[in-house]
N, CA, C and O atoms as a MOPAC input file, in Angstrom:
PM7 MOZYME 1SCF
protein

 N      0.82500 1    -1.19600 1     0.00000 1
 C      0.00000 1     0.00000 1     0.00000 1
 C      0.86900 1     1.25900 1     0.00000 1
 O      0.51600 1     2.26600 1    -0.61400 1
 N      1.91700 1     1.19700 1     0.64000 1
 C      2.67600 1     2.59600 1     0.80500 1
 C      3.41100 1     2.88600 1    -0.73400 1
 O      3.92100 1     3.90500 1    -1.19800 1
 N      3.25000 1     1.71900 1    -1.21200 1
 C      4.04100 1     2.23100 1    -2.62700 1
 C      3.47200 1     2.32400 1    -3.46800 1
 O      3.81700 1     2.26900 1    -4.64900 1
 N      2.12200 1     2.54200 1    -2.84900 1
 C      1.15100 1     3.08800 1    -3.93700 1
 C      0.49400 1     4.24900 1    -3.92800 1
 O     -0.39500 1     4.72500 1    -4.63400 1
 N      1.38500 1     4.79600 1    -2.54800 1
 C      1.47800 1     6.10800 1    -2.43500 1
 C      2.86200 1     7.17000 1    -3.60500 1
 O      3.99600 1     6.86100 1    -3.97300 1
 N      2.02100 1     8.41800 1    -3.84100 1
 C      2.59400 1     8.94800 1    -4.71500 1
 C      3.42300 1    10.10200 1    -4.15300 1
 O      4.64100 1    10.28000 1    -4.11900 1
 N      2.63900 1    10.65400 1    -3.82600 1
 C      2.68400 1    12.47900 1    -2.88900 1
 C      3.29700 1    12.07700 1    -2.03000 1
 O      3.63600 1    10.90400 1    -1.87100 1
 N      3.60400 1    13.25700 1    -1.14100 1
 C      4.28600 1    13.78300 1     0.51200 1
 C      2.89200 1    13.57100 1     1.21700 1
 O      2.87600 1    13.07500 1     2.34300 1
 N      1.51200 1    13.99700 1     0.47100 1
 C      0.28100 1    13.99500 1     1.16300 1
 C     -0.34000 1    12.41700 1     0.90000 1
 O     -1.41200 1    12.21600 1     1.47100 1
 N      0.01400 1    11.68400 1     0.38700 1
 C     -0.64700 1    10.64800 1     0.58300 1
 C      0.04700 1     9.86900 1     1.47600 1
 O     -0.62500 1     9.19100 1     2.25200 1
 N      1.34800 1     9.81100 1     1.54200 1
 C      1.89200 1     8.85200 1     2.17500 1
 C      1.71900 1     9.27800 1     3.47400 1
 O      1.72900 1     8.34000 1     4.27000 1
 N      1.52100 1    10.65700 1     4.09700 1
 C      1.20800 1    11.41800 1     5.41300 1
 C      0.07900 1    11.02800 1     6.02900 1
 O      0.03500 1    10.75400 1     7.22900 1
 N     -1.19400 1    10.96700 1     5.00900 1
 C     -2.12900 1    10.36300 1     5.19000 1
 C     -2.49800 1     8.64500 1     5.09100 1
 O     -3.47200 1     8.11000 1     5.62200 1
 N     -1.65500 1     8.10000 1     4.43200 1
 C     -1.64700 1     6.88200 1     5.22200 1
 C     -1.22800 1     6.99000 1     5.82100 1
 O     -1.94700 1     6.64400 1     6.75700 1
 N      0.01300 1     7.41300 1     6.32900 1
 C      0.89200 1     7.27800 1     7.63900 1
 C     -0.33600 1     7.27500 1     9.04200 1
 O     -0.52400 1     6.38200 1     9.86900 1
 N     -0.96800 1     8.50700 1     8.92000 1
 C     -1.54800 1     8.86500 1     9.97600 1
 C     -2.68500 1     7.40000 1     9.99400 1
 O     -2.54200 1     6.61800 1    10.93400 1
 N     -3.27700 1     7.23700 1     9.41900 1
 C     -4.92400 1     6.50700 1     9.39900 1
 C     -4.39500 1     5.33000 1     9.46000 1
 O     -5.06000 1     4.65100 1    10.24300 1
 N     -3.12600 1     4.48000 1     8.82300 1
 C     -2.71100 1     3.17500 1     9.61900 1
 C     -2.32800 1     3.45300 1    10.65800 1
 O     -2.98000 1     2.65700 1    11.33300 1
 N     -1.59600 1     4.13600 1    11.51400 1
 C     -1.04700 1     4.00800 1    12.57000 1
 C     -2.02000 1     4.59700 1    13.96700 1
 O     -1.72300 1     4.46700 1    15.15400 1
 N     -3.05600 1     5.16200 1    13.48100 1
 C     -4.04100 1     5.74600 1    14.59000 1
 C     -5.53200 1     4.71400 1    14.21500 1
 O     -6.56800 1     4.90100 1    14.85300 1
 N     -5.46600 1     3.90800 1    13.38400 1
 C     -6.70900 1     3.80400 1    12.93900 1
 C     -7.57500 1     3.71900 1    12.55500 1
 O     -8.19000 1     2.67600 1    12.33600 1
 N     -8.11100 1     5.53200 1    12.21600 1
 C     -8.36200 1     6.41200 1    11.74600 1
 C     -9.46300 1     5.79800 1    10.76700 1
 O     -9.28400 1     4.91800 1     9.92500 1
 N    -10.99800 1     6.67200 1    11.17100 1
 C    -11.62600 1     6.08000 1     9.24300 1
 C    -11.43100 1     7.35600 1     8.90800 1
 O    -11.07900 1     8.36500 1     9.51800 1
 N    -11.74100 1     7.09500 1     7.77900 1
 C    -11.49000 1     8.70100 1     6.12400 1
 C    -12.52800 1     9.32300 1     6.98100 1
 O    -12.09000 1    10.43900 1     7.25800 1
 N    -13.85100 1     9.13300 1     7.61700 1
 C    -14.94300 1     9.82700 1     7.92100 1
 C    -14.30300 1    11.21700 1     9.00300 1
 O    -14.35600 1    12.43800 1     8.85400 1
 N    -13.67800 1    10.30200 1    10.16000 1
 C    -13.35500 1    10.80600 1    11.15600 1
 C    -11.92700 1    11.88500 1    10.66000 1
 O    -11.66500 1    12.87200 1    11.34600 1
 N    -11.16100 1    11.56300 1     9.50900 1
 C    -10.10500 1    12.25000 1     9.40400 1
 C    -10.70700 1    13.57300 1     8.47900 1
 O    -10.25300 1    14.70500 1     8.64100 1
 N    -11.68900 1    13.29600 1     7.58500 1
 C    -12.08300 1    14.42800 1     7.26900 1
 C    -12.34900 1    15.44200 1     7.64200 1
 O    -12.01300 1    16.53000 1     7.17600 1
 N    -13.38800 1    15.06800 1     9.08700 1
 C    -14.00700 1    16.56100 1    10.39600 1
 C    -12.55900 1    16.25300 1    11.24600 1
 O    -12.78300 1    16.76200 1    12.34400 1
 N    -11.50900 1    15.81000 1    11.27500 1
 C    -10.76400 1    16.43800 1    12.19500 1
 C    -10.17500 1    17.96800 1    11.65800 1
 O     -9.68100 1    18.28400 1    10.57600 1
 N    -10.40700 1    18.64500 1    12.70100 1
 C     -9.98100 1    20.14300 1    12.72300 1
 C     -8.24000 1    20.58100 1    13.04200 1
 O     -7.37600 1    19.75800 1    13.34300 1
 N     -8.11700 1    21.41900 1    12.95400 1
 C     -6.39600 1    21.52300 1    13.23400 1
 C     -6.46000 1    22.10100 1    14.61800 1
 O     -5.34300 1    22.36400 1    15.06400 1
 N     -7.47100 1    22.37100 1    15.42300 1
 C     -7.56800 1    22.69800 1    16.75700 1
 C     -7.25900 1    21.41600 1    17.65900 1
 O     -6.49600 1    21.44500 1    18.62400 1
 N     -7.98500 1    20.23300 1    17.19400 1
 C     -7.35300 1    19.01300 1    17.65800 1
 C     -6.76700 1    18.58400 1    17.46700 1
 O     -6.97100 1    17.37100 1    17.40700 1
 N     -5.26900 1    19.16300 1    17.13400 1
 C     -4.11700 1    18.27700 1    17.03000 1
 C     -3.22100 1    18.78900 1    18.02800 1
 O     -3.08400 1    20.01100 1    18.07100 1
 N     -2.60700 1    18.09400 1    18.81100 1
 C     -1.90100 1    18.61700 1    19.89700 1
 C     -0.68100 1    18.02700 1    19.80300 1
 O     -0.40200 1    16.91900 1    20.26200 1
 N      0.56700 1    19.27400 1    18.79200 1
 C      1.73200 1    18.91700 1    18.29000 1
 C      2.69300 1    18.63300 1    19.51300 1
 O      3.56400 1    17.76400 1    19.53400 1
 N      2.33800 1    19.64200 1    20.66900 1
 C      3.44900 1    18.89300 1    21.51900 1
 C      3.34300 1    17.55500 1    21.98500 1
 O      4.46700 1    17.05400 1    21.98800 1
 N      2.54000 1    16.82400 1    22.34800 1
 C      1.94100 1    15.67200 1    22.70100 1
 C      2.21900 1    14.38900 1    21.70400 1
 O      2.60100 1    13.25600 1    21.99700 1
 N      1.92500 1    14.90500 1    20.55100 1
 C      2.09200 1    14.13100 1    19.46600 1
 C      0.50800 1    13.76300 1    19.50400 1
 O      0.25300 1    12.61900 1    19.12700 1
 N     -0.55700 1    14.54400 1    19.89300 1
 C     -1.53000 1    13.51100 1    19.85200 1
 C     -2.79700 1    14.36900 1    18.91000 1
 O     -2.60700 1    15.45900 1    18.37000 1
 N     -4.12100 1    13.57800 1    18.86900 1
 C     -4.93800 1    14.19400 1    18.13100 1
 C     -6.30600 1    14.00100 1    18.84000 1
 O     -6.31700 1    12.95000 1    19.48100 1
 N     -7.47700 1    14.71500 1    18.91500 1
 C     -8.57000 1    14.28600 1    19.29000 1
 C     -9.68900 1    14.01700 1    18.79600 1
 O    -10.50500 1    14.92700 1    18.64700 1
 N    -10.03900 1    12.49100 1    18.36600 1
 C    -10.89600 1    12.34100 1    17.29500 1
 C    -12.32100 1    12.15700 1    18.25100 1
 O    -12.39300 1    12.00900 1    19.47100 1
 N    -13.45100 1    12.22400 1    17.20400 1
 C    -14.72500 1    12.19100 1    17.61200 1
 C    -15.01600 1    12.80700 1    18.79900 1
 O    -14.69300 1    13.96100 1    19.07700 1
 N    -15.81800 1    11.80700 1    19.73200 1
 C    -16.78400 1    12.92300 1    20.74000 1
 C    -15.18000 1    13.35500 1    21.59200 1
 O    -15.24000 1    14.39300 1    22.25100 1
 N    -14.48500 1    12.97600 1    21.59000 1
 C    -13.38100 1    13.17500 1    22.45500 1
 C    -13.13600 1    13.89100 1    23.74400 1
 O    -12.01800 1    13.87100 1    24.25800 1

């Protein structure tokens, strides 16, 4: 799958959604308010 990534943005976005999870639904409404860079973390859904 990763080498069927093309972009800097696709492979980012798999990166993220295999390693958290992640459905496309939930990564779509995530906001950039919930990402908490020092932490490394993110807050999905009702959170």
């Amino acid at each position: 799958m990763r080498e069927a990534c093309f972009t800097t943005m696709e492979k980012a976005l798999f990166e993220f959604m295999f390693s958290t999870g992640c459905r496309i639904g939930e990564i779509v409404y995530l906001d950039k308010n919930c990402i908490d860079w020092s932490n490394r973390s993110a807050i999905v859904g009702k959170g």
